[in-house]
C-alpha positions in Angstrom: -19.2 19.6 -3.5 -17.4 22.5 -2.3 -16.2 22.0 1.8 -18.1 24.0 3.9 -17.4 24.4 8.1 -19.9 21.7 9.7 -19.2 22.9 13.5 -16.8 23.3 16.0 -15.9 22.3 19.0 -15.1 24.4 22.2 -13.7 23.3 25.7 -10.0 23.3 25.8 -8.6 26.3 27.6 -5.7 26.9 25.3 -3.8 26.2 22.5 -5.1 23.0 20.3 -1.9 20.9 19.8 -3.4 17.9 17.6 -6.5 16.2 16.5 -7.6 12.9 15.4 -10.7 11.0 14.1 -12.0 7.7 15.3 -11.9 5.0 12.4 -15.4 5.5 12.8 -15.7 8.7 12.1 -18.3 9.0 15.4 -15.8 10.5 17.8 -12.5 13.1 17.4 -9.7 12.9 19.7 -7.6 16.3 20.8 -4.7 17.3 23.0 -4.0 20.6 24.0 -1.5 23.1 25.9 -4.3 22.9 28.4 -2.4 19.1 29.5 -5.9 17.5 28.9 -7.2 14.8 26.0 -10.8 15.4 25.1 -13.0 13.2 23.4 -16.0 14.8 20.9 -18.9 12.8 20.2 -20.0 13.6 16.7 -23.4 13.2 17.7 -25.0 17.1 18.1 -26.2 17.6 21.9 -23.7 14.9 23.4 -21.0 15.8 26.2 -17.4 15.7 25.7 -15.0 13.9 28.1 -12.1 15.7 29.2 -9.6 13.3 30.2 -7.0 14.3 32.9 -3.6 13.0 33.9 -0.8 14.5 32.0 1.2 16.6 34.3 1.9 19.1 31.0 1.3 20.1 27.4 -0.3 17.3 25.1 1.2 17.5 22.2 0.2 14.7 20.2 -3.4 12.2 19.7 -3.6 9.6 17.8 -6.6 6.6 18.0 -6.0 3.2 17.8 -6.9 1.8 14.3 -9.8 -0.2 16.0 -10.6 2.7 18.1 -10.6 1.3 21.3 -7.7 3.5 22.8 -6.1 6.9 22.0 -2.3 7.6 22.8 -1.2 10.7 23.8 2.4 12.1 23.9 3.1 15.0 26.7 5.6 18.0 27.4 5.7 16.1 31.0 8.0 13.0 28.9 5.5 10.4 29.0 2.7 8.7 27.0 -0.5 7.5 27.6 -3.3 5.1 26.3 -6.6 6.0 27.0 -10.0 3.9 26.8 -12.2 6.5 25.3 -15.2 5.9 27.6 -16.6 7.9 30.6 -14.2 7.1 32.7 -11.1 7.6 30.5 -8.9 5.1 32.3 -5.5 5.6 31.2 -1.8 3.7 31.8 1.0 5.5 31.6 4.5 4.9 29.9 7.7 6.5 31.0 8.7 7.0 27.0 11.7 9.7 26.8 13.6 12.1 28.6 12.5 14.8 26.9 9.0 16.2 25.3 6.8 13.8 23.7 6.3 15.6 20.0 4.3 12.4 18.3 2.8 9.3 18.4 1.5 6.9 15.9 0.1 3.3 16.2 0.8 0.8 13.1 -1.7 -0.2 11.4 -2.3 -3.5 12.6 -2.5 -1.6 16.2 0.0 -3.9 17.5 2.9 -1.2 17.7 3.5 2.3 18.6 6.1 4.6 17.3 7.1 8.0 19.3 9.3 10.8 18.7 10.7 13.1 21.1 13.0 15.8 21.6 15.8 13.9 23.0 16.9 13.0 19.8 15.3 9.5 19.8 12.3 7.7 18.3 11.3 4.7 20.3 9.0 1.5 18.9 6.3 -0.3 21.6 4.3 -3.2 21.7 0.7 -1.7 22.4 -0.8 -5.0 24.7 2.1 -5.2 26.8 3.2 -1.8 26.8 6.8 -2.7 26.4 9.9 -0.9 25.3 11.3 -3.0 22.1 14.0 -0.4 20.9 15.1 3.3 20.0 16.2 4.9 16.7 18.9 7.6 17.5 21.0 8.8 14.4 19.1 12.0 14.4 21.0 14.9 16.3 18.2 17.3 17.1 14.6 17.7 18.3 12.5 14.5 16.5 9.4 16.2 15.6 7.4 13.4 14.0 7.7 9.8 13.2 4.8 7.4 11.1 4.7 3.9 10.3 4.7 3.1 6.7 0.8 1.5 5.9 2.1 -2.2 5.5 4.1 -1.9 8.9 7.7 -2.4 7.6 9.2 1.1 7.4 9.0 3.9 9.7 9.7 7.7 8.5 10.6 10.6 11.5 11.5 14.3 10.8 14.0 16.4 12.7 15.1 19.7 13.7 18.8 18.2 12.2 17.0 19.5 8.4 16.6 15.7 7.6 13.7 13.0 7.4 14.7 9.6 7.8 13.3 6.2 6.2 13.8 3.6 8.6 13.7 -0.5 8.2 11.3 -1.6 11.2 13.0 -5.1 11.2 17.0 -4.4 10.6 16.7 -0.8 12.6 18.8 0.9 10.1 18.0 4.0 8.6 17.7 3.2 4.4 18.0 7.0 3.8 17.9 10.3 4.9 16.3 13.1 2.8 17.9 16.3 3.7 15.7 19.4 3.9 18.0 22.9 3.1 15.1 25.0 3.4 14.1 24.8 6.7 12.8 22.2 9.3 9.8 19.7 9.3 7.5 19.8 11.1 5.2 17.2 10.2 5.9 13.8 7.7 3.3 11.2 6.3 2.9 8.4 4.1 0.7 8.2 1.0 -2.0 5.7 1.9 -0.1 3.4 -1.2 3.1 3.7 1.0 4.9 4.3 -2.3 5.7 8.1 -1.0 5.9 10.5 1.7 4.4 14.0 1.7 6.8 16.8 4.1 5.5 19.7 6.0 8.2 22.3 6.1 9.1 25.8 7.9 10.0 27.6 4.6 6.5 27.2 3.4 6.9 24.3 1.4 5.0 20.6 1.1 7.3 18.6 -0.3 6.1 14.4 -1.6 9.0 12.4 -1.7 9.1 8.8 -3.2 10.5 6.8 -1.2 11.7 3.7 -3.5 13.3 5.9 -6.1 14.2 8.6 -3.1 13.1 11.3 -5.5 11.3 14.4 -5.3 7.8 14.1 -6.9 5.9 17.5 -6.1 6.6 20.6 -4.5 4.3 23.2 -3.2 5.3 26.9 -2.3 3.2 28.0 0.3 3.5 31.5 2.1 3.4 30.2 5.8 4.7 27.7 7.7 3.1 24.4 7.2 2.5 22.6 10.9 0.7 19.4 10.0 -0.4 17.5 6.8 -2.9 14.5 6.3 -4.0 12.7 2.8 -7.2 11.5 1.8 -8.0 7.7 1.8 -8.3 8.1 -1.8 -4.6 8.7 -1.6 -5.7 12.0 -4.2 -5.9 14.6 -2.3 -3.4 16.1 1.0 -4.9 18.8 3.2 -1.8 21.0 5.1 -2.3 23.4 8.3 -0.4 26.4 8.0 0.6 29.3 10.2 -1.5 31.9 8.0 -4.7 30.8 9.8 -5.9 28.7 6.3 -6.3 24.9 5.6 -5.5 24.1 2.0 -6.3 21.0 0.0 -4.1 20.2 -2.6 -5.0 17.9 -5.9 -2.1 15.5 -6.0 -3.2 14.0 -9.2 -3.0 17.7 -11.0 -0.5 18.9 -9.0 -2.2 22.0 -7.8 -4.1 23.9 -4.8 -7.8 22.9 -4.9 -9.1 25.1 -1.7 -8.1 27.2 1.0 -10.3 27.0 3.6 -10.9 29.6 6.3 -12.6 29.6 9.5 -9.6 29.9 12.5 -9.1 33.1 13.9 
């Protein structure tokens, strides 16, 4: 059936920099300019948590495949794993020297990938919390960087106009694609891992395949696109745009399916 707004949420007290849903489904994770994480039950009538410690701006939420933490990456250079419970216990690690612009856990939850803008994107082991090693051929801001689903490759997008595919296990980067139109804001893979879709600043979703490095689909929007997801089905992408709209696009025909509205 057609989507249709279930509810929202209210509590932070500014800008909403990122959400995410438990595995789940029962709770949703956000960071805002606010510097706090909160925690929504999707259970009507049930408190939030609002989880404090960054010293700055969250700007990125993701939860742990099992769903037992949340990571969140901060304007204040550091990231933290949260236990999403009542009393939101949280370690800290010193990840960059710069802004904190995305985190994402693999996932067999055992690693974390960050991207910042000092230029780098850094890999971690999530028990131990330890530093295993930096990617840093990218000569700008690093806006966002995903693991591939099977673990092996790692895609991150840059203020330098290029995304680059990464080998997890050699370090090098396989290929870069390079974006003329504007920058990206946001990258993902295709649940198949066969492809990546591209969120871009001249309006555009872009899906890439990354064995044949071709483009497979564009899409002209009319406003910057800030953030992209697909569906588990791996058929359908939903995109976040500055024009206040969500839109789902129909991968399989190629076309927009709904623009939702409901942000003011």
């Amino acid at each position: 059936e057609d989507p249709s707004l279930e509810r929202h949420f209210k509590g932070h007290r500014d800008a909403i920099t990122s959400v995410d849903f438990s595995l789940n489904k029962k709770q949703l994770a956000s960071g805002s300019m606010d510097s706090c994480v909160m925690i929504w039950s999707m259970k009507p009538q049930t408190r939030a948590y609002r989880f404090v410690g960054h010293k700055d701006a969250v700007m990125c939420i993701q939860f742990s495949p099992s769903g037992h933490l949340v990571a969140s990456g901060s304007r204040d250079k550091t990231v933290r794993l949260w236990i999403p419970s009542v009393k939101g216990d949280s370690t800290v690690f010193k990840a960059h020297t710069a802004t904190v612009r995305s985190v994402h856990f693999s996932s067999d939850g055992q690693s974390l990938v960050t991207a910042s803008d000092d230029k780098t994107v850094k890999v971690w082991t999530v028990h131990r919390q330890k530093f295993l090693f930096s990617l840093s051929q990218h000569i700008n801001w690093v806006r966002c960087a995903r693991f591939s689903p099977d673990g092996r490759l790692i895609v991150s997008a840059s203020d330098d106009k290029t995304v680059k595919l990464w080998d997890k296990t050699s370090r090098e980067c396989i290929h870069s694609f390079c974006e003329h139109g504007g920058f990206v804001n946001h990258v993902d893979f295709h649940p198949s891992g066969t492809c990546i879709a591209v969120a871009g600043t001249d309006n555009t979703v872009k899906v890439w395949d990354v064995r044949m490095n071709r483009l497979l689909q564009h899409y002209q929007g009319n406003a910057v696109v800030n953030s992209l997801s697909f569906h588990p089905s791996g058929n359908y992408l939903v995109t976040a745009s500055n024009d206040s709209t969500l839109k789902i696009l129909d991968l399989l025909e190629g076309r927009l399916l709904y623009t939702l509205h409901g942000h003011q």
